[in-house]
C-alpha positions as CSV (number, residue, x, y, z in Angstrom):
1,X,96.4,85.4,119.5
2,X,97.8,88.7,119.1
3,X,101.8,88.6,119.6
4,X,104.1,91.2,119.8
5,X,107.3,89.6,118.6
6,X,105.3,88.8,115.2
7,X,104.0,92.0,115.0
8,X,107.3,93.9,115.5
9,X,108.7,92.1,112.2
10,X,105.8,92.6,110.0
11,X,104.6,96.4,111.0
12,X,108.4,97.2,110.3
13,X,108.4,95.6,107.1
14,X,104.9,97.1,106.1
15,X,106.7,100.7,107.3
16,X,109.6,99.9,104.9
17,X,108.2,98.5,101.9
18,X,104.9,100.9,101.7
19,X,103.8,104.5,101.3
20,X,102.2,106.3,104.1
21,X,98.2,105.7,103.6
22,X,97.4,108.6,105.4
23,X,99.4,111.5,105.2
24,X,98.5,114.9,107.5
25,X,100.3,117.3,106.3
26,X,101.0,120.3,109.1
27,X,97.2,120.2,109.6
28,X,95.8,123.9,112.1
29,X,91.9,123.4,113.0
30,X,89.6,125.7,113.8
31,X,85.8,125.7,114.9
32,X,83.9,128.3,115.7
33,X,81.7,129.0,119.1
34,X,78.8,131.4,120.1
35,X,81.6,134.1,121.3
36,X,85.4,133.1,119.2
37,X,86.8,131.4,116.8
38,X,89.0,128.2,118.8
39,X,92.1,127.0,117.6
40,X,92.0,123.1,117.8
41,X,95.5,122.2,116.6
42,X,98.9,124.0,115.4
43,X,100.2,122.8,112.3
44,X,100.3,118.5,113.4
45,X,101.6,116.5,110.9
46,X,101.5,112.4,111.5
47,X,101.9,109.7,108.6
48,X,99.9,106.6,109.1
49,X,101.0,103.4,107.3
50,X,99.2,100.4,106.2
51,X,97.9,98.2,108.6
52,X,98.9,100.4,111.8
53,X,97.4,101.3,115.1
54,X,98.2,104.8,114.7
55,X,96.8,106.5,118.4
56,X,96.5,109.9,118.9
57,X,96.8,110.9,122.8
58,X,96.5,113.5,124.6
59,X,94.4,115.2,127.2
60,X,90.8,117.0,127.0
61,X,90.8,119.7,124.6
62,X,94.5,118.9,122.8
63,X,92.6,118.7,119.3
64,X,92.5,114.6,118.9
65,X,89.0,114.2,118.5
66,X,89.0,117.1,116.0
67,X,91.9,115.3,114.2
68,X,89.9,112.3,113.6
69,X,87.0,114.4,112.4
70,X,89.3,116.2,109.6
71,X,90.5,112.7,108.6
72,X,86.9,111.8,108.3
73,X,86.4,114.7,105.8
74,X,83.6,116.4,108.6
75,X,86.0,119.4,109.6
76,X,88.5,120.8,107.1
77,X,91.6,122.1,107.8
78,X,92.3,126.3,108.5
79,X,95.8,125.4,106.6
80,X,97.5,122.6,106.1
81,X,96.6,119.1,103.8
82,X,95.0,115.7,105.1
83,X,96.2,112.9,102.3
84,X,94.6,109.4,102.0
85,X,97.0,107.6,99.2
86,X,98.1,110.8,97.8
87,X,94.4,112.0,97.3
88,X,93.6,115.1,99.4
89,X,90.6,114.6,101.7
90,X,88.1,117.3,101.2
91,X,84.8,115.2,102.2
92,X,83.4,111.7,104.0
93,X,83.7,109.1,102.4
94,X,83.0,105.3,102.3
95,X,86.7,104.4,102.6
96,X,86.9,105.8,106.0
97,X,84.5,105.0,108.2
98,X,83.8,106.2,112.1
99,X,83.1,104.4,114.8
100,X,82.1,106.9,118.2
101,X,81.7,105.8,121.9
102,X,77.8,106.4,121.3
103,X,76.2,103.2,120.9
104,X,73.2,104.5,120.4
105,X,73.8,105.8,117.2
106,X,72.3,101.9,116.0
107,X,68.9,102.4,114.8
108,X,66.7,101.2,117.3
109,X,64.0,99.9,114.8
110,X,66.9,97.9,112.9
111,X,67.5,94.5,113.9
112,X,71.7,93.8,114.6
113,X,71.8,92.4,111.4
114,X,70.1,95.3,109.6
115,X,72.3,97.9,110.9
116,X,75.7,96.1,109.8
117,X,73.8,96.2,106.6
118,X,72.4,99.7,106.2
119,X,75.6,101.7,105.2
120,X,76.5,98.7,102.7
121,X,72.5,99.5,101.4
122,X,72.6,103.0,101.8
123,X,75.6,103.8,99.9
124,X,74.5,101.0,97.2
125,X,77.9,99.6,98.0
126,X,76.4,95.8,97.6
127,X,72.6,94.9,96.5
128,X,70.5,93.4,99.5
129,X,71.6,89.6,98.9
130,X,75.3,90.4,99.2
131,X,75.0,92.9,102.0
132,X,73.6,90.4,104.3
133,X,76.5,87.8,103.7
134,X,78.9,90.3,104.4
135,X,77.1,91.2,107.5
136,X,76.8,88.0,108.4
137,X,80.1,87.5,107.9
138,X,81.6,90.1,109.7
139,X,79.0,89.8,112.9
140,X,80.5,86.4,113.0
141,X,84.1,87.7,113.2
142,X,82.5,89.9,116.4
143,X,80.9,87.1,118.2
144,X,77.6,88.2,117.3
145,X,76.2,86.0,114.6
146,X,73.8,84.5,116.9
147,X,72.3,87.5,117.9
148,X,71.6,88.7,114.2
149,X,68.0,88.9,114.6
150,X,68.1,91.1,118.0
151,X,67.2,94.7,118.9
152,X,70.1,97.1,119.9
153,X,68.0,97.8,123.1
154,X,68.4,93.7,124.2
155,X,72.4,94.2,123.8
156,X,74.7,94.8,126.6
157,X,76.9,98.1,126.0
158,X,79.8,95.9,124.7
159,X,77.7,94.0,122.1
160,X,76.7,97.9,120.9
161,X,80.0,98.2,120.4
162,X,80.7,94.9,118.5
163,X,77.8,95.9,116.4
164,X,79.3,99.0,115.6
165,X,82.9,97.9,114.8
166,X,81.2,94.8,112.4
167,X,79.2,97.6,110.7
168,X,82.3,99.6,110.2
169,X,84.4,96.8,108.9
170,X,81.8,95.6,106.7
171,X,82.3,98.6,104.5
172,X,86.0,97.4,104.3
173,X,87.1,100.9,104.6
174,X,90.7,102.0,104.0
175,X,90.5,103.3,107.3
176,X,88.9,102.6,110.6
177,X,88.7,105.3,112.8
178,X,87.4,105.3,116.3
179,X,87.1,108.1,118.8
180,X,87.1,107.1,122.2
181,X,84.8,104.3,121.1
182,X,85.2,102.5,124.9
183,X,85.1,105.4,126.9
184,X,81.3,105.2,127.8
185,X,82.1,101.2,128.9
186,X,82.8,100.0,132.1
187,X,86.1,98.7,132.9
188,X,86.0,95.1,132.8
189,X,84.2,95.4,129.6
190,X,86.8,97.6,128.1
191,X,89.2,95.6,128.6
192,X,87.6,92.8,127.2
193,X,86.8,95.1,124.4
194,X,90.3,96.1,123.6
195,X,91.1,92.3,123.6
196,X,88.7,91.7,120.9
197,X,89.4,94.8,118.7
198,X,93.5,93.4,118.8
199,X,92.5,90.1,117.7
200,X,90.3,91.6,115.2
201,X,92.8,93.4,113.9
202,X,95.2,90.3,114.1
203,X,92.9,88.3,111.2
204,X,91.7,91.3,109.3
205,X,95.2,93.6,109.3
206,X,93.0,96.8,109.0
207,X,94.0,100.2,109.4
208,X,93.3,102.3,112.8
209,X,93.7,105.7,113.5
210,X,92.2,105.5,117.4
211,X,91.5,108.2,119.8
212,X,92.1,108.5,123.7
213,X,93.1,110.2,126.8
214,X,94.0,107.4,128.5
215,X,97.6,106.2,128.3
216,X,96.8,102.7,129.0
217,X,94.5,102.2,126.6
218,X,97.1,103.8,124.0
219,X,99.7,101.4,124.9
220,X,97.5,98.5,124.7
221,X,95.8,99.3,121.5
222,X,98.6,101.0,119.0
223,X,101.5,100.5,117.7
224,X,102.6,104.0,117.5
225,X,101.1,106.8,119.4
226,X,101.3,110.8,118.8
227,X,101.5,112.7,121.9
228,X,99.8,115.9,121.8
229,X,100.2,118.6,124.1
230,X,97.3,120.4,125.7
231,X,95.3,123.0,124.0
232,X,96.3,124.3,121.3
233,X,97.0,120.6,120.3
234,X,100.8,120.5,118.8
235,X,103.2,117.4,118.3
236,X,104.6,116.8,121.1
237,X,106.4,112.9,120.5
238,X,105.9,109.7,118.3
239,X,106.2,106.9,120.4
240,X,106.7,103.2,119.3
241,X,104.2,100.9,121.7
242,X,103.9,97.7,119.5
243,X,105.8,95.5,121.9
244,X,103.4,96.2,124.2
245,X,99.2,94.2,124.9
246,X,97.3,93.0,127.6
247,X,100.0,90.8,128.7
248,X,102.0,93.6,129.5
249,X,99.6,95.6,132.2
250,X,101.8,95.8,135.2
251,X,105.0,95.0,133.9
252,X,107.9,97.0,135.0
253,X,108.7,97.8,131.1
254,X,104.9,99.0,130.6
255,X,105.1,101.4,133.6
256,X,108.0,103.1,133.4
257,X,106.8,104.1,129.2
258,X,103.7,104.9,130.9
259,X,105.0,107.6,133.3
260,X,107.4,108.2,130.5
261,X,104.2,109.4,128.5
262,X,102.6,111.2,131.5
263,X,106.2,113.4,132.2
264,X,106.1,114.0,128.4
265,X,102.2,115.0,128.4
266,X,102.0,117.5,131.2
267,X,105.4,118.5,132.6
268,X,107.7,119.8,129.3
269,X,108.1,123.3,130.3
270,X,108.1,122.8,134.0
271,X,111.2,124.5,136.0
272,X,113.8,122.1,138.2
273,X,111.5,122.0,140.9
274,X,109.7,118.9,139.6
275,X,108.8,116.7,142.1
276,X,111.9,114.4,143.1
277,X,110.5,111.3,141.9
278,X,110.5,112.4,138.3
279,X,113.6,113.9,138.8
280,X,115.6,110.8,140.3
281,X,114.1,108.3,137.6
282,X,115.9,108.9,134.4
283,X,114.1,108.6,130.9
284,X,114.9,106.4,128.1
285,X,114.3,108.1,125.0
286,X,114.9,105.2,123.1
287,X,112.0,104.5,121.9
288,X,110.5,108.2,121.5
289,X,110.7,110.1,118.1
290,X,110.5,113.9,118.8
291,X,108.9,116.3,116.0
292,X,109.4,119.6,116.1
């Protein structure tokens, strides 16, 4: 079962001994609409080591979802460099794969096991035999292996997304990178989903670069979190959250870092006059890297 203590030692050791994996390098994004040209993010830079829950955070329209994009070689950078061990990304590829909140992005026609194996097919990663043992194999780590022969339409919206995170991990990506991927869920099920992605990642040890706007869910899930501030989307803080899980919701420690995230998020720049609770409840930066 996932344990912080453990983790603590080995994600620090990882940090020491390796170089980053990812590396993005004072990255600004820009897309274009009907009317303007919209800057997404100014100049973030975040390094991502092997093995980590890296989280990027922030609220609607701060750039994270467009940050994940650019690291999945969909949305290149205005200026700036994205790095995956020291190669510079300038396309998708099969060593970082995404996993969205729309479930229904699994072929319909495809049985479960089918779609784990398509993208193994598809990029002629393994021939047909071999793609459906390591489909098997990984539908098994997912809970699924009994429901192999199943249609996505007779799955529940968390088994879509069991489906999903098995066909992503077959391709034993580098990189896993999810955006938001249990937003559309509801919550008991998201919860239960964020239990089963930690001890997933507590036998596999992959890498996750994961997307939210819920503090919560960041605290839970990573091990480090970049704050970013609201649009355009800039650095605001790196926070450490690995002693942090499921075990944690409601403890005093987990609150306070939680309103310690929301203070940071949306009231920087504000005058004196915040509102007295904030200002009688000192912050312990202790465990907050600023970048500036």
């Amino acid at each position: 079962m996932h344990n912080p203590a453990v983790e603590t030692a080995s994600v620090s050791a990882v940090a020491q001994a390796a170089a980053p994996l990812l590396q993005v390098d004072r990255v600004s994004l820009q897309y274009r609409t009907a009317s303007a040209v919209v800057q997404a993010t100014h100049e973030v830079g975040f390094d991502v080591y092997p093995a980590d829950r890296f989280v990027l955070l922030g609220p609607s329209g701060c750039g994270k979802s467009s940050l994940l994009k650019s690291v999945a070689g969909f949305l290149p950078p205005a200026s700036g460099e994205i790095r995956l061990d020291g190669q510079a990304v300038r396309h998708p590829g099969p060593d970082r794969i995404v996993v969205f909140q729309e479930f229904d992005q699994l072929p319909p026609w495809k049985t479960v096991l089918q779609n784990v194996m398509f993208p193994l097919l598809a990029s002629k990663t393994l021939g047909k035999r071999e793609a459906a043992e390591r489909a098997r194999h990984y539908l098994e780590k997912v809970g699924l292996a009994r429901f192999a022969d199943a249609y996505p339409h007779t799955l529940s919206g968390g088994m879509k997304a069991r489906v999903a995170i098995a066909r992503a991990l077959a391709m034993q990506p580098k990189m896993l990178l999810m955006d938001e991927p249990f937003a559309a869920l509801d919550a008991l099920t998201r919860r239960k989903m964020q239990e089963e992605l930690l001890a997933l990642w507590d036998e596999v040890r992959f890498t996750l670069l994961f997307v939210t706007h819920s503090i919560e869910e960041a605290l839970v899930v990573g091990n480090r979190i970049l704050l970013l501030s609201p649009h355009p989307g800039r650095v605001r803080a790196e926070i450490n959250s690995h002693q942090y899980d499921l075990s944690s919701l409601g403890g005093a420690g987990f609150q306070q870092t939680a309103q310690r995230i929301h203070r940071l998020l949306f009231d920087e720049g504000k005058g004196a006059n915040t509102s007295e609770a904030a200002q009688d409840k000192p912050i312990n930066f202790g465990d907050v890297r600023f970048s500036y």
